[in-house]
Structures are given as C-alpha cells and as structure tokens.
N, C-alpha and C positions, 0 to 999 in steps of 0.2 A: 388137557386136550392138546394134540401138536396137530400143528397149523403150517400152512405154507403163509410166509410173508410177502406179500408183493408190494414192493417199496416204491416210488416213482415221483417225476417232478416231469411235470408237463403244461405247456402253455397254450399249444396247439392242438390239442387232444391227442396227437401222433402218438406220442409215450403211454399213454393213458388207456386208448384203444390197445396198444402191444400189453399192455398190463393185463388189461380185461381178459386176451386169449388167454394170456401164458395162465392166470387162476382158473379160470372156464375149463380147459385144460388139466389142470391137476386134480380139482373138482370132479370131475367127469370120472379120474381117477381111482376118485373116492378119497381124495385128502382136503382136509378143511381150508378154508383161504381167509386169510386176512390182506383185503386191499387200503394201504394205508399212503399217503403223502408228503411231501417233507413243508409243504407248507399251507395257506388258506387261498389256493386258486384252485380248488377243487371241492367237488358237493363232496370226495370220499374226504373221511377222518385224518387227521394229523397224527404219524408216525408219534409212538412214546417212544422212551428206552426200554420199561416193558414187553413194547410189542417185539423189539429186535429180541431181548433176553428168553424172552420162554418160545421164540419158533423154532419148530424143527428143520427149518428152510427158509432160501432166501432167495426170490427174484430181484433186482436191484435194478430200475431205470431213469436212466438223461437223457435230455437231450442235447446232442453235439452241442457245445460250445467253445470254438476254435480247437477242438481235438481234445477238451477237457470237459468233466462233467459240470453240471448247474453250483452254480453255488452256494445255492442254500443244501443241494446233496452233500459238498464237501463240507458246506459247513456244520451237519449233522454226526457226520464221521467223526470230525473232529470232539464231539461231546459224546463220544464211546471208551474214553478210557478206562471206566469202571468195569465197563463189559469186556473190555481187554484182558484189565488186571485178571479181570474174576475167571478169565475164558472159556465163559458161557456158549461162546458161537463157534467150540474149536468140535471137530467132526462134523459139522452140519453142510448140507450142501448148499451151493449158491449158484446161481448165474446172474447175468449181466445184458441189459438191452438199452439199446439207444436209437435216435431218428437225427437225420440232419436235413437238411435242402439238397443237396448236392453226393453224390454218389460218390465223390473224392474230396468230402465235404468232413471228413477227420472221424469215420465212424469207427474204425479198427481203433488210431490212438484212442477214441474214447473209452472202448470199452475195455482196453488192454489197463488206463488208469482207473478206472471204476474198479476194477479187479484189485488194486494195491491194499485198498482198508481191506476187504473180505480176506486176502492172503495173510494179512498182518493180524485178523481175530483166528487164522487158525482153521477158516472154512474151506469145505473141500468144492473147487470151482471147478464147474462140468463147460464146457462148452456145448458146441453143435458140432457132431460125428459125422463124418460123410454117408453117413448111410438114412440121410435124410435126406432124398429127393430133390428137395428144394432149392438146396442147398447147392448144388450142381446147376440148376436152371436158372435160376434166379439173374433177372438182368436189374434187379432194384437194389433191396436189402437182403442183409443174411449173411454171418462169417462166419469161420468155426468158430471167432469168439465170443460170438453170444449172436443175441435177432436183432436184426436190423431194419431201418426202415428211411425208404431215402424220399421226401415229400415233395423234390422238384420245383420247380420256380412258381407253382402254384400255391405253393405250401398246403400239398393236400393229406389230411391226414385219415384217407381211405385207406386201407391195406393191401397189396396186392396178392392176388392166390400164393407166391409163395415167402412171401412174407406173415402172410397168416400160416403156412404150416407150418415155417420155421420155428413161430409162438407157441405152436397149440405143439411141437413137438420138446422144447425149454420147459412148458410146464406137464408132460407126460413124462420126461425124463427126470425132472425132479421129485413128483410123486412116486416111482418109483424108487428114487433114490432114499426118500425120505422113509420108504415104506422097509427096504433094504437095511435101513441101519437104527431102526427102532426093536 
C-alpha cells in the first residue's frame, strides 16, 4: 500500500494543525496518509525508519528554530544512513513546512535546510507554484518553498485562510505527484 508520509515535530500545535491540512489534503485526493512524529509530544505515533522506507511521499515539518529545523527532526535524519545507502526514498516526492513567531522569524532558511536530507536521499522536492492564490496574498505565512505559518507574539497556532490553502494546496500537489509516478 503507498502512503503519503506526513512527518512533523510540533510544540505548539502550529506544525501539527499544518500537518493535519497538508494529509486531509491528499486524502481528499484519494492517497492514504500516515501522520507520524519525531518524537513523544504528541497523541500521533512516533516516526519508524519503516515508516520513511516504504512511503511513496513525503511531507516534512519544524518549527523555526533560529532559521534551523528542531532537533530531534535533525536528529532523526541523521539515523537514515541505511535508507541512504539503500536509496529507498530516491524519485519520491517531498516537501517541506514550518511555523515561527515572527514573520522574519528564519522561515525560508528553515525550510530551505529541511530541504538538504530530502536532496541528499535523492527525493524529488516540489515547492509552492505561483499559481496558488495564496501564495500572492498572503500577509502571514506561505513561500515557494514549502507552507508556512507565522504565529505572532501570541503564539497562536490558528491558521490563517491562506495559510490553510497553502497546506491543503502542498498536500493536493503531492497526491498528485505521488499518483503521477506510481
């Protein structure tokens, strides 16, 4: 059975809710979703290696941590050599989402270095196309490279309309893609 993997590490639920779209999303699609996490701050299930090797996709989310992802994310990456070697995750599609406080709060570097393991196993990383609405409007989150979400000094982890369509458009794009190269 191939699955979209939805990966994430969230404190705030900010990352978590973006998770939710982007699977809800591909689902909708009609592609199966595994939502999993990198660690035990969440009711969802703990990432295996497993779960990375047999998806046919991959959502990937942090949140901003001075312009770098969490570090139990990178510390997860780091214990994928096997799935390197074996290059299990080379033609699968991925993308990439993150939340900060602050609107110049290091969301592009984040997701530009979230992007570096997925480049390195070989997967193929889509962004956000301009030809998503939102993506134009957006006075919150949302990059071409990947969904965004900027939670402001209240640290509110509501979504805004187009930070929600940015997600729900990261997980129609992948469902496609996934459905495109099977």
């Amino acid at each position: 059975m191939s699955y979209l993997l939805v990966l994430y590490h969230s404190r705030t639920d900010s990352v978590k809710n973006m998770a939710y779209e982007i699977g809800d999303a591909a689902q909708h699609d009609g592609i199966d979703v595994k939502i999993r996490c990198f660690s035990d701050d969440s009711d969802d299930l703990a990432v295996t290696i497993d779960d990375l090797k047999h998806c046919a996709g991959l959502a990937f989310g942090s949140p901003t941590r001075f312009g770098m992802m969490a570090s139990s994310a990178k510390q997860f990456w780091e214990t994928t050599s096997d799935v390197w070697l074996s290059g299990e995750l080379i033609d699968k599609p991925a993308a990439v989402f993150t939340s900060s406080s602050s609107l110049h709060g290091g969301n592009e570097a984040t997701l530009l270095s979230m992007s570096l393991p997925l480049l390195h196993h070989g997967m193929l990383l889509c962004g956000v196309p301009y030809d998503v609405p939102a993506l134009s409007s957006t006075k919150t989150g949302g990059t071409p490279y990947g969904a965004s979400h900027v939670s402001g000094l209240t640290n509110s982890s509501q979504l805004s309309a187009e930070e929600l369509s940015i997600c729900q458009s990261v997980g129609a794009r992948l469902a496609k893609l996934i459905k495109q190269l099977q």
